[in-house]
Residue frames as a rotation matrix with the C-alpha (Angstrom) as fourth column:
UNK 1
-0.328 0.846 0.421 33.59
0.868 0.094 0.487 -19.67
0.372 0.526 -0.765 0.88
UNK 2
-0.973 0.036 -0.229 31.88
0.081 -0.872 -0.483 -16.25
-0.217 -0.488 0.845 1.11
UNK 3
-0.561 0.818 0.125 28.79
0.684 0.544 -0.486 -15.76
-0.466 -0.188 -0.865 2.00
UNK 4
-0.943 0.018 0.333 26.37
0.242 -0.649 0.721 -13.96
0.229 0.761 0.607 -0.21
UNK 5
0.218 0.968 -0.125 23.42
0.845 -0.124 0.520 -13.44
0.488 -0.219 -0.845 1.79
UNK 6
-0.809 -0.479 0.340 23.43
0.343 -0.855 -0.388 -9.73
0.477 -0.198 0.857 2.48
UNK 7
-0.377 0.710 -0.595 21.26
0.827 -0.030 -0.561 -8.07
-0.416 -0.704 -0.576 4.88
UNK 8
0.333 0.778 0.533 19.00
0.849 -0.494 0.189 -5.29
0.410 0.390 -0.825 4.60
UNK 9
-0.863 -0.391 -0.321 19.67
0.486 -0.814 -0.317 -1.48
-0.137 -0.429 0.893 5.08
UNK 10
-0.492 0.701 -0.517 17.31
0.425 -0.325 -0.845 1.15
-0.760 -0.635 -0.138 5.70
UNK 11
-0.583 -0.449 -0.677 17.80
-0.595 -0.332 0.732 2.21
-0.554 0.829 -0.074 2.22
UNK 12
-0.889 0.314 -0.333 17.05
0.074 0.817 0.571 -1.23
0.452 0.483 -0.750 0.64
UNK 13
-0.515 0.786 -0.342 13.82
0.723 0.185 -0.665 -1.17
-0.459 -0.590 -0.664 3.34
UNK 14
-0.356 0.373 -0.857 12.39
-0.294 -0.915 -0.276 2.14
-0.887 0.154 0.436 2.47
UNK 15
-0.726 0.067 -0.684 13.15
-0.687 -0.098 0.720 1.04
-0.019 0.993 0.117 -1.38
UNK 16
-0.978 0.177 -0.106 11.50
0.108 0.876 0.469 -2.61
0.176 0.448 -0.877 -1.17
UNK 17
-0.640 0.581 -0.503 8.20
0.617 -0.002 -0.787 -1.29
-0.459 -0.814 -0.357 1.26
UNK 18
-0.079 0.401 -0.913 7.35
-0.931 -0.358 -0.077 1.62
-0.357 0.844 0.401 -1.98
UNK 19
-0.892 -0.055 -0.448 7.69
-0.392 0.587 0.709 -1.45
0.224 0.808 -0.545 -4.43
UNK 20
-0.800 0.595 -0.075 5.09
0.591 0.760 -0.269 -3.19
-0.103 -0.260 -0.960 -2.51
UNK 21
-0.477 0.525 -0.705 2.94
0.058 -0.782 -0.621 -0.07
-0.877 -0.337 0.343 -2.31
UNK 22
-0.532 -0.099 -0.841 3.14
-0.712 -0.484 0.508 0.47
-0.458 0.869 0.187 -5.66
UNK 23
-0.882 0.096 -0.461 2.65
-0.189 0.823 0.535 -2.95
0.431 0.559 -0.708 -6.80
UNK 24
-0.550 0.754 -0.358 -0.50
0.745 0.251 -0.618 -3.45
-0.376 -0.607 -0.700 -3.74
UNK 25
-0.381 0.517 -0.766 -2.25
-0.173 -0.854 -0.491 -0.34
-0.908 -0.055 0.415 -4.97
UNK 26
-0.376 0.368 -0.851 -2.23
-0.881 0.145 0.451 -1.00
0.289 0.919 0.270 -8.74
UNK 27
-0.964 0.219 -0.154 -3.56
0.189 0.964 0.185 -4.75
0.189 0.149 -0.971 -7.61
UNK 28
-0.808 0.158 -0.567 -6.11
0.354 -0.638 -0.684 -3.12
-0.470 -0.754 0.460 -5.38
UNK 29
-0.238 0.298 -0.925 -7.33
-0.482 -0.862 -0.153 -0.58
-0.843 0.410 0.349 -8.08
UNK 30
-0.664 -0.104 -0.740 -7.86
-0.720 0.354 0.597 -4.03
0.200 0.930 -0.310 -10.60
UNK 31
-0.759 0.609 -0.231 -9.98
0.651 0.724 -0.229 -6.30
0.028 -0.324 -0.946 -8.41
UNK 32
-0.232 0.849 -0.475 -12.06
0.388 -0.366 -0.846 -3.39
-0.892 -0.381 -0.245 -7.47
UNK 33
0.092 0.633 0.769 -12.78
0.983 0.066 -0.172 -2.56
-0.159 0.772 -0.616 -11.17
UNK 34
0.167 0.132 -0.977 -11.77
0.435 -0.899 -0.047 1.06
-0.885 -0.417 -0.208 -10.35
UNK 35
0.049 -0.410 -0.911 -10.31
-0.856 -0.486 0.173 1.57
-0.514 0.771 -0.375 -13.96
UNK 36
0.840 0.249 -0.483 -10.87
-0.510 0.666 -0.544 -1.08
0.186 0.703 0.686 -17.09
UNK 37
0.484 -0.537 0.691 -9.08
-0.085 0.757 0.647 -4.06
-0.871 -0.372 0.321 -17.11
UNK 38
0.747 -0.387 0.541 -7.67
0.662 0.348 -0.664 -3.20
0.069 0.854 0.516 -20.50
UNK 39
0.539 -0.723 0.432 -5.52
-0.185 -0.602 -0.777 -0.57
0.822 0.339 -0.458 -19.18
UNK 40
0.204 -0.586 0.784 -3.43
-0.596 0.561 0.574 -3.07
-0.776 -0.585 -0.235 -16.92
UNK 41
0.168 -0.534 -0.829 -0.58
-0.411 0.726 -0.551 -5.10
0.896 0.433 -0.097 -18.47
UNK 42
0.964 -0.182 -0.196 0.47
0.264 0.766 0.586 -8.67
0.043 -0.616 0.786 -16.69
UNK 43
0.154 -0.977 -0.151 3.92
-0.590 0.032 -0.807 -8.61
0.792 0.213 -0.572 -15.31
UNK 44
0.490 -0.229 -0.841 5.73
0.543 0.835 0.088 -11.08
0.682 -0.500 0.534 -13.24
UNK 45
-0.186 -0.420 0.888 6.84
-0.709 -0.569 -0.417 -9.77
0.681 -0.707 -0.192 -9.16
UNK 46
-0.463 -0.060 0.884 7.66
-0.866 0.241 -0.437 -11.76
-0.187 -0.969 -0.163 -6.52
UNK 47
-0.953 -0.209 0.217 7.55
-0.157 0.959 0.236 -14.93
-0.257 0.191 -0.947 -8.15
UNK 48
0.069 0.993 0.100 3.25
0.826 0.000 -0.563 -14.13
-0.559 0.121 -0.820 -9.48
UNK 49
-0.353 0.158 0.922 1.59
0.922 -0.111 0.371 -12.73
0.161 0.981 -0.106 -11.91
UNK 50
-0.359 0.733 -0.579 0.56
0.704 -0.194 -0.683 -9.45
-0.612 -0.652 -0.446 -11.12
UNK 51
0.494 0.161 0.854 -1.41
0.777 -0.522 -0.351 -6.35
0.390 0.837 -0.383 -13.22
UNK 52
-0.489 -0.476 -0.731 0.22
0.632 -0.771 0.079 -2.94
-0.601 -0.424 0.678 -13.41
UNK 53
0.558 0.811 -0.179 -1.87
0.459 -0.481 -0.747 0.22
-0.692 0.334 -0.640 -14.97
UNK 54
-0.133 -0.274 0.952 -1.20
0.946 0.252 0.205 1.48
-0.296 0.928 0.225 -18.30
UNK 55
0.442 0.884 -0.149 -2.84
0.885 -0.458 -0.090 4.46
-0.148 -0.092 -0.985 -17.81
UNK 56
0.031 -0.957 0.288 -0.70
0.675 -0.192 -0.713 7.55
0.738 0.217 0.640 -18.06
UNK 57
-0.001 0.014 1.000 -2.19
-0.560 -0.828 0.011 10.19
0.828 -0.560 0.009 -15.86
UNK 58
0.959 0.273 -0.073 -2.74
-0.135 0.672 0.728 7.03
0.248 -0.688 0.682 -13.34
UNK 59
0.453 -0.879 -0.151 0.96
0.853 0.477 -0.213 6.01
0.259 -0.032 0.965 -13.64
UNK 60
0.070 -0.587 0.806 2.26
0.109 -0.799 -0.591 9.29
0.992 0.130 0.008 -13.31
UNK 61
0.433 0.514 0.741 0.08
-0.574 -0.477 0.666 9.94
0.695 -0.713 0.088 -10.25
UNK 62
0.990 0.092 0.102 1.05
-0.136 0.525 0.840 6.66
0.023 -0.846 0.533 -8.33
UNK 63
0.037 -0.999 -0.011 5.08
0.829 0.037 -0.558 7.05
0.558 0.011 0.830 -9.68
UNK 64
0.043 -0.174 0.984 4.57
-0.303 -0.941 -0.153 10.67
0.952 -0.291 -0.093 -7.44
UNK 65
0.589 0.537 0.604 3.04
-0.746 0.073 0.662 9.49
0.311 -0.841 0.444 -4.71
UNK 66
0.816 -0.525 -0.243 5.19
0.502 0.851 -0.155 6.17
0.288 0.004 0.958 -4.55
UNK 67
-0.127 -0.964 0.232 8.84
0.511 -0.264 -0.818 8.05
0.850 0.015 0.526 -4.99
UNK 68
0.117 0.065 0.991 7.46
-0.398 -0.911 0.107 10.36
0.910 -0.407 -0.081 -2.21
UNK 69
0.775 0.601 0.196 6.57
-0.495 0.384 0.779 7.83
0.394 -0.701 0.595 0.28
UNK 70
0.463 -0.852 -0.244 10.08
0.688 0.519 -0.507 5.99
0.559 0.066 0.827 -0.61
UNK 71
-0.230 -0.308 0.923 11.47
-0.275 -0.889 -0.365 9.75
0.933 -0.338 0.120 1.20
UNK 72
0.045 0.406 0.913 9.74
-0.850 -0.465 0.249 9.09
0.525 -0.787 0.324 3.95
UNK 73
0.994 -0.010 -0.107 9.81
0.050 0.926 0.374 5.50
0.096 -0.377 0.921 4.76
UNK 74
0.312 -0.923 0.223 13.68
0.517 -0.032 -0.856 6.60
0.797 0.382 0.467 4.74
UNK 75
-0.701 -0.289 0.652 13.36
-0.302 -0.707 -0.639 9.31
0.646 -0.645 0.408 7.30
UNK 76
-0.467 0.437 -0.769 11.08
0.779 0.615 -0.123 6.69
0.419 -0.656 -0.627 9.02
UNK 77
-0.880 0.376 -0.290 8.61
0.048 -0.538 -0.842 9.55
-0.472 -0.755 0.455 9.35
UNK 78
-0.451 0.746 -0.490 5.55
-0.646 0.106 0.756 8.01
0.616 0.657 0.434 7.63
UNK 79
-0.713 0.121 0.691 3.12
-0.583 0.445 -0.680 6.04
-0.390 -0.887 -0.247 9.83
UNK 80
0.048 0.589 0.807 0.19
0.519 0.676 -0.524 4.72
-0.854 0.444 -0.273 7.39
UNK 81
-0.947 0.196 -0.253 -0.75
-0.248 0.055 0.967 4.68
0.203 0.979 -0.003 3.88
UNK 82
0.002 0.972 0.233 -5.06
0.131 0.231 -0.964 4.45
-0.991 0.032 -0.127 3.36
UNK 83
-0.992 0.115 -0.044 -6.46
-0.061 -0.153 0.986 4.13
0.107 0.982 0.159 0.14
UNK 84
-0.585 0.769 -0.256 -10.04
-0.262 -0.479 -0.838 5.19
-0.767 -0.423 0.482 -0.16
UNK 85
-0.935 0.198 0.295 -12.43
0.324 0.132 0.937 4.15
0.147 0.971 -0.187 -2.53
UNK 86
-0.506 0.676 -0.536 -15.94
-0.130 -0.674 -0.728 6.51
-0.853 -0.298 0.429 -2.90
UNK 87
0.296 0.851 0.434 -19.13
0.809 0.018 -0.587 6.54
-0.507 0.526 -0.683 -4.55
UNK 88
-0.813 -0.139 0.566 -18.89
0.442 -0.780 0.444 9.16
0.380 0.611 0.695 -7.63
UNK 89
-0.112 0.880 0.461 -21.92
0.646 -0.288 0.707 10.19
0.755 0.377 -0.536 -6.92
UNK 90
0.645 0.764 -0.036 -22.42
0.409 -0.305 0.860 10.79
0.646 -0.569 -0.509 -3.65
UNK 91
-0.049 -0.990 0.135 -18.85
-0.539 -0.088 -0.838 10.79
0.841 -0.114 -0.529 -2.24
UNK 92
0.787 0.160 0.595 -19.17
-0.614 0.293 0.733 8.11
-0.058 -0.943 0.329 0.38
UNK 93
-0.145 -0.960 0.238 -16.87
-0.987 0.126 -0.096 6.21
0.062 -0.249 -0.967 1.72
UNK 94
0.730 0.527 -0.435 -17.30
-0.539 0.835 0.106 2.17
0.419 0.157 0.894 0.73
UNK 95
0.882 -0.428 -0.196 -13.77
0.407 0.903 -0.137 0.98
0.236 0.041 0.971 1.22
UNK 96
0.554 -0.818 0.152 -10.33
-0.669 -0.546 -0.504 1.62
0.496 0.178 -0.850 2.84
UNK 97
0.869 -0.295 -0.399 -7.96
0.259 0.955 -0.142 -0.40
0.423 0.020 0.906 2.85
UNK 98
0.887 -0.141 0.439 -5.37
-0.413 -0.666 0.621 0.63
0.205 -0.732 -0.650 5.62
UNK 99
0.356 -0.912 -0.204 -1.43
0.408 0.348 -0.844 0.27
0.841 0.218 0.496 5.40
UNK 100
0.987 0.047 -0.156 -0.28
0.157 -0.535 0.830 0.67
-0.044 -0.844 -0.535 9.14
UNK 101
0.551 -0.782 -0.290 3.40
0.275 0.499 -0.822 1.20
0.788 0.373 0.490 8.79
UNK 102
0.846 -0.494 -0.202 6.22
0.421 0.386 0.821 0.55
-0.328 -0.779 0.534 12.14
UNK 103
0.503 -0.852 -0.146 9.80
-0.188 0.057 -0.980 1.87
0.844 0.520 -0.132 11.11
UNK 104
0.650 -0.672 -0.355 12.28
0.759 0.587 0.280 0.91
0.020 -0.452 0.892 13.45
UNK 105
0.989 -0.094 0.112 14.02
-0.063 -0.966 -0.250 4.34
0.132 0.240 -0.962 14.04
UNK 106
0.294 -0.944 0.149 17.40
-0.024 0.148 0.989 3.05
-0.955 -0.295 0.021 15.95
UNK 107
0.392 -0.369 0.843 18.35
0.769 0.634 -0.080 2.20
-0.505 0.680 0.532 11.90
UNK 108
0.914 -0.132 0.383 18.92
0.118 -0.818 -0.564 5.75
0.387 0.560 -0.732 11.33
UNK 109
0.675 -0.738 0.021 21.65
-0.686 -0.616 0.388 5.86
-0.273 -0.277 -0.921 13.55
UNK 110
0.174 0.141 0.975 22.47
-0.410 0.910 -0.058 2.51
-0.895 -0.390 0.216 13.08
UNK 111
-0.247 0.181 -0.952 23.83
-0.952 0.138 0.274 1.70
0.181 0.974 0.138 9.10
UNK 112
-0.936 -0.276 0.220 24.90
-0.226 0.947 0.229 -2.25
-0.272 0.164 -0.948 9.67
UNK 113
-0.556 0.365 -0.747 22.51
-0.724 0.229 0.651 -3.73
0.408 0.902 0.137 7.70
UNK 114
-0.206 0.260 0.943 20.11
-0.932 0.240 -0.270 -5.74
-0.297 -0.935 0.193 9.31
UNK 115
-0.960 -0.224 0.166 20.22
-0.136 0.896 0.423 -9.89
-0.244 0.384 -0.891 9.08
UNK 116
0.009 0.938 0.346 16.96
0.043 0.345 -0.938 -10.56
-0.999 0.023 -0.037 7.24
UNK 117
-0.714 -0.327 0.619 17.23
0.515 0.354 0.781 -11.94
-0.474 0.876 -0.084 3.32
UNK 118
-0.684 0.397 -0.612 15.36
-0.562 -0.822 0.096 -9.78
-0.465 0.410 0.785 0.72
UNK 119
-0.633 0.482 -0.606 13.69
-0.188 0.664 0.724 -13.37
0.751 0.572 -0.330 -0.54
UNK 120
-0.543 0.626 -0.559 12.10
0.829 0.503 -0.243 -13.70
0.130 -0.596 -0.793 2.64
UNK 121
-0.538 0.600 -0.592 10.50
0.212 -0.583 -0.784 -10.54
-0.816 -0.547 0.187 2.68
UNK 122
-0.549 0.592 -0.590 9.42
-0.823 -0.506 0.257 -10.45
-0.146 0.627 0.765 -0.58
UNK 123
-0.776 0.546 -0.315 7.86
0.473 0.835 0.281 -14.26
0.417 0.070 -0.906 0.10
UNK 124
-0.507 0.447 -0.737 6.29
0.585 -0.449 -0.675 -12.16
-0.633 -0.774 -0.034 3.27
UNK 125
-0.453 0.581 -0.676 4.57
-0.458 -0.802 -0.383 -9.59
-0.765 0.136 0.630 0.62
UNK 126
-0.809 0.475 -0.347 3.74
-0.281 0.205 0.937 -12.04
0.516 0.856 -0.033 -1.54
UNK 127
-0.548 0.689 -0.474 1.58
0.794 0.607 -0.036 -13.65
0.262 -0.396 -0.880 0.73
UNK 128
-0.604 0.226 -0.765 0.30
0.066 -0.942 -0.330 -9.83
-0.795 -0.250 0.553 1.66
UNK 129
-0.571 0.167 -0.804 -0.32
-0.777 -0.425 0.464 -9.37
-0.265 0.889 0.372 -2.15
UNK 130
-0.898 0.208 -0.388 -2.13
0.075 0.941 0.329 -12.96
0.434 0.266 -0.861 -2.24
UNK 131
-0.464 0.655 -0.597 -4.39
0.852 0.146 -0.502 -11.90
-0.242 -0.742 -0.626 0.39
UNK 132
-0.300 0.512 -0.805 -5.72
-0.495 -0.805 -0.327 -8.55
-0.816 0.300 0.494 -1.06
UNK 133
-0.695 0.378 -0.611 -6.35
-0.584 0.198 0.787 -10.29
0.419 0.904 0.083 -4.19
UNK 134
-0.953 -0.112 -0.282 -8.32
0.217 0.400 -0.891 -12.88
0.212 -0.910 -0.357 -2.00
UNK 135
-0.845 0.276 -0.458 -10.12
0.382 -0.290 -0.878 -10.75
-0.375 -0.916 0.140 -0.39
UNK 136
-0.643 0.567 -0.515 -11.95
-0.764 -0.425 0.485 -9.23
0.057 0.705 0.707 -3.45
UNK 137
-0.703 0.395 -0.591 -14.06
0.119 0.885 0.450 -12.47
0.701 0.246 -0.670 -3.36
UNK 138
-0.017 0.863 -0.504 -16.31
0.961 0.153 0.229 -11.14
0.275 -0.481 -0.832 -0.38
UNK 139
-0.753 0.263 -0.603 -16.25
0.051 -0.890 -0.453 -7.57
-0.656 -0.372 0.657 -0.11
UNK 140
0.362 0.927 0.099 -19.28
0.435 -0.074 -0.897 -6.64
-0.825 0.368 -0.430 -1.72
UNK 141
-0.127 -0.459 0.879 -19.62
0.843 0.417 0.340 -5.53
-0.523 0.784 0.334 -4.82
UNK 142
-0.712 -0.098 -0.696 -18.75
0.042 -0.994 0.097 -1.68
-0.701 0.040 0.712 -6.00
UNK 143
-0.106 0.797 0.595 -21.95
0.700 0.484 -0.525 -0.99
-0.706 0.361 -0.609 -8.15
UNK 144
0.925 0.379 -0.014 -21.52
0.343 -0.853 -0.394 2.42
-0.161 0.360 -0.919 -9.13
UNK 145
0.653 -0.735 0.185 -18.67
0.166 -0.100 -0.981 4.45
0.739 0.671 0.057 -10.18
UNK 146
0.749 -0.119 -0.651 -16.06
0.626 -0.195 0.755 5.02
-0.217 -0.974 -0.072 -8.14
UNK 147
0.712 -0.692 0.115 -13.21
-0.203 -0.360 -0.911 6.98
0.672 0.625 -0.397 -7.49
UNK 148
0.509 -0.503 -0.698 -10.25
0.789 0.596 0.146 6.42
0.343 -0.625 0.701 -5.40
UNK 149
0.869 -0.173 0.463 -8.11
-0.420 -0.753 0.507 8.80
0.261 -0.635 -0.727 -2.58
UNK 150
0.135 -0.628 -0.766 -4.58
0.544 0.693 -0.472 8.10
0.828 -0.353 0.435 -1.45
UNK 151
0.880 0.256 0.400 -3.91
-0.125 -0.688 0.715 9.26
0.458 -0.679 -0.573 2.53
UNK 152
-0.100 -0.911 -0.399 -0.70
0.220 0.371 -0.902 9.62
0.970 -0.178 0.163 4.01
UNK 153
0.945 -0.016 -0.328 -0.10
0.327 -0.021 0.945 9.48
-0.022 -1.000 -0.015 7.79
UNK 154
0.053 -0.978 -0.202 3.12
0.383 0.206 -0.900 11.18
0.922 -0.030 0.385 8.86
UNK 155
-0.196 -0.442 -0.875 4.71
0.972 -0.208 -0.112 12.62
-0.132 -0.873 0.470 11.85
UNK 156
0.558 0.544 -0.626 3.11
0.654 -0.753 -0.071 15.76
-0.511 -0.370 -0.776 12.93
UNK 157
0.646 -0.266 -0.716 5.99
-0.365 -0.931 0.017 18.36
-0.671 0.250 -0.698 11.79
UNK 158
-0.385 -0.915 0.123 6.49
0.416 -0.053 0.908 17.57
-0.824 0.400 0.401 8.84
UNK 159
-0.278 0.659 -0.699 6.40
-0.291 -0.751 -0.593 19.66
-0.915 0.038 0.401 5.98
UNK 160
0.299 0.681 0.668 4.12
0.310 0.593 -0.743 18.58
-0.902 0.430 -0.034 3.59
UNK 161
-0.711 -0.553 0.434 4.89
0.538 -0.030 0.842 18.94
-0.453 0.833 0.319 -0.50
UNK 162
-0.624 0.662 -0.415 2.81
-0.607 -0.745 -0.277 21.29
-0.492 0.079 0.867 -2.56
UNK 163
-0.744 0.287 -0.603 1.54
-0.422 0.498 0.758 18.72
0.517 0.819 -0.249 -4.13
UNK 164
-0.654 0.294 -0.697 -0.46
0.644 0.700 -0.310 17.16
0.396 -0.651 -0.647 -0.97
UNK 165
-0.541 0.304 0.784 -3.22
-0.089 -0.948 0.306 18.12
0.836 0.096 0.540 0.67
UNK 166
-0.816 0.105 0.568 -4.73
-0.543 0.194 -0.817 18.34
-0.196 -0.975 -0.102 4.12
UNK 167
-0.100 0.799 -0.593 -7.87
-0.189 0.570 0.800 15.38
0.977 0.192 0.094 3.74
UNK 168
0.106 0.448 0.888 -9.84
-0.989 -0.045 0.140 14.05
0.103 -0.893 0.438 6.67
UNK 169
-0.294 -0.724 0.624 -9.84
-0.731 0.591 0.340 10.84
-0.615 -0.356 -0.703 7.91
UNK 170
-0.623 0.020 -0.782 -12.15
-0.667 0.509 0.545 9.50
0.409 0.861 -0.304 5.50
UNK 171
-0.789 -0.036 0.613 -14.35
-0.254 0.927 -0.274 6.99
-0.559 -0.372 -0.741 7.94
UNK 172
-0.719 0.592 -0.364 -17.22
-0.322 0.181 0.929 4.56
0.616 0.786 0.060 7.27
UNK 173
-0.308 0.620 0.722 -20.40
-0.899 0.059 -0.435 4.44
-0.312 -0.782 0.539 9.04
UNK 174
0.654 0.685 0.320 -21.50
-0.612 0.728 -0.309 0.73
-0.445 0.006 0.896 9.74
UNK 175
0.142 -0.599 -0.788 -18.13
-0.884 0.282 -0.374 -0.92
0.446 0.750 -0.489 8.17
UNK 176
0.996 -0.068 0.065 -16.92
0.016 0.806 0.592 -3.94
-0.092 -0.588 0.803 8.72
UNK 177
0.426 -0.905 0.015 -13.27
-0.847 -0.393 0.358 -4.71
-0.318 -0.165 -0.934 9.62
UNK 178
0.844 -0.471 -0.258 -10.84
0.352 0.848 -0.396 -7.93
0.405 0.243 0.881 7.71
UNK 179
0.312 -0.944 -0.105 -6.91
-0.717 -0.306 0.626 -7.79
-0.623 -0.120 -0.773 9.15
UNK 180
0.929 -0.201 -0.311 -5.11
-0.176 0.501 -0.847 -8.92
0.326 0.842 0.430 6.39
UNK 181
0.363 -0.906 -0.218 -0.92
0.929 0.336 0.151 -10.60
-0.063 -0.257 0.964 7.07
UNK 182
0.869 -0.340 -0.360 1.78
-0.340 -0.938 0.065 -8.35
-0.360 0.066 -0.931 7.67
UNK 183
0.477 -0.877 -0.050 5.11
0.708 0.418 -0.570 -8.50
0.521 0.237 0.820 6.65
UNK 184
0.918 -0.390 -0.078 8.45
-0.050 -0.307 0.950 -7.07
-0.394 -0.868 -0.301 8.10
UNK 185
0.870 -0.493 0.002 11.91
-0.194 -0.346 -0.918 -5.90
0.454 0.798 -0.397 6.82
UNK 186
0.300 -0.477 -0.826 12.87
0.919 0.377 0.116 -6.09
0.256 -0.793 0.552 10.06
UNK 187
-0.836 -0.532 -0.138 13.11
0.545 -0.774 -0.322 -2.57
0.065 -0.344 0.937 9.74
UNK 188
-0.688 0.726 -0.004 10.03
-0.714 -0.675 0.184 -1.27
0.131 0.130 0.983 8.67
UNK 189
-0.886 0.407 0.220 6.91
0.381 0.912 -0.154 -3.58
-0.263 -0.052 -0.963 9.28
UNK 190
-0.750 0.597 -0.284 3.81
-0.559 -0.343 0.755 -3.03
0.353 0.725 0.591 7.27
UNK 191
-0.746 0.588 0.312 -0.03
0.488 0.801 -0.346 -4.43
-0.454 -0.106 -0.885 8.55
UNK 192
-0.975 0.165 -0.147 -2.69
-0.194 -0.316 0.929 -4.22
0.107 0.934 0.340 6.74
UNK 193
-0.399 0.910 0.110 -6.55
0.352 0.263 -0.898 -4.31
-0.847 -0.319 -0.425 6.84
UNK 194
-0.918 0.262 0.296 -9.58
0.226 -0.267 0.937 -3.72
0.325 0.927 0.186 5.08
UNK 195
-0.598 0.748 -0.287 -12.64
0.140 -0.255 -0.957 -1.68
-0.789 -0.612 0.048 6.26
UNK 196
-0.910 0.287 0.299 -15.50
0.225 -0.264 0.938 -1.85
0.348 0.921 0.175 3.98
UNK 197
-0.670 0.742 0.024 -19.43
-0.725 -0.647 -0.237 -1.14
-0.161 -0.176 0.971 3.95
UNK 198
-0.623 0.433 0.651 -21.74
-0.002 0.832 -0.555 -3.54
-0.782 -0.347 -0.518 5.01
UNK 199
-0.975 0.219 0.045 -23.53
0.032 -0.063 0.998 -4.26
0.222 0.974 0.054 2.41
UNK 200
-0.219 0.975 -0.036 -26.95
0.738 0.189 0.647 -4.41
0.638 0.115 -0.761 4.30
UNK 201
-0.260 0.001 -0.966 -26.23
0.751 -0.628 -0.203 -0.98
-0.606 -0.778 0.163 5.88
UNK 202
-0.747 0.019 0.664 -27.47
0.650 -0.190 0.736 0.58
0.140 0.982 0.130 2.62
């Protein structure tokens, strides 16, 4: 008998840790109302229903940003992921929702594949992706328009794409703080939070 449980390479990590991005951002960017709920189709991931954006200039934007990050979570020189969400009006800062990411660096030198089944980590983001949806049930409630920021965190020298641009850090005065599950590739490990705006700090 031969066994068919294959482990995980840094490769596969990098690849499965963007999917989730992707797939956490467009959820994200549907609870909070950030863009109509008619430009999200349902599709099935990780064993649940989730929405994915229709949008084209949206899709384009988060297939850039996504394929980039997949680079970096490779050369394990990426450290967070923030998504920002801001008043139109005024540009404040209501909501960020904070992807800390861990790589495990020894795996660069290191191919052998590490023991750790690709179902169990994608149970591990479902429950990730359960909890951001979740969560939408008590952050307050965006009233006004918004718009949304992605931030990347990387390692100091590196050199940034033209596409990217230097951004601050983005905080919120008076926020409160949720830590939401992590999960773990075993190579790369991913926690998560949410910092929003009190709602009686108006």
């Amino acid at each position: 008998m031969t066994s068919t449980l294959k482990g995980i390479t840094l490769k596969g990590s990098a690849e499965l840790v963007a999917e989730f991005f992707s797939f956490g951002i467009n959820s994200i960017l549907y609870q909070r109302g950030l863009y109509p709920p008619e430009t999200f189709s349902r599709v099935t991931q990780y064993d649940m229903s989730l929405q994915l954006t229709t949008d084209t200039k949206l899709k384009n934007y988060l297939t850039n940003v996504v394929s980039q990050l997949k680079e970096w979570l490779f050369d394990c020189t990426v450290q967070k992921l923030v998504l920002v969400i801001t008043c139109l009006e005024t540009s404040e800062v209501l909501e960020r929702w904070q992807f800390d990411i861990e790589c495990d660096k020894s795996a660069k030198e290191i191919s052998a594949p590490r023991e750790k089944s690709i179902k169990s980590i994608q149970d591990e983001i479902r429950s990730v992706i359960r909890q951001i949806t979740a969560t939408v049930t008590f952050l307050p409630l965006l009233e006004t328009a918004c718009a949304f920021d992605l931030l990347v965190y990387t390692d100091k020298d590196l050199e940034v794409p033209d596409k990217w641009e230097e951004s601050g850090p983005q905080i919120i005065d008076q926020s409160e703080e949720v830590r939401l599950r992590s999960f773990t590739t075993s190579i790369h490990k991913v926690n998560s939070m949410v910092v929003y705006k009190r709602a009686d700090s108006a």
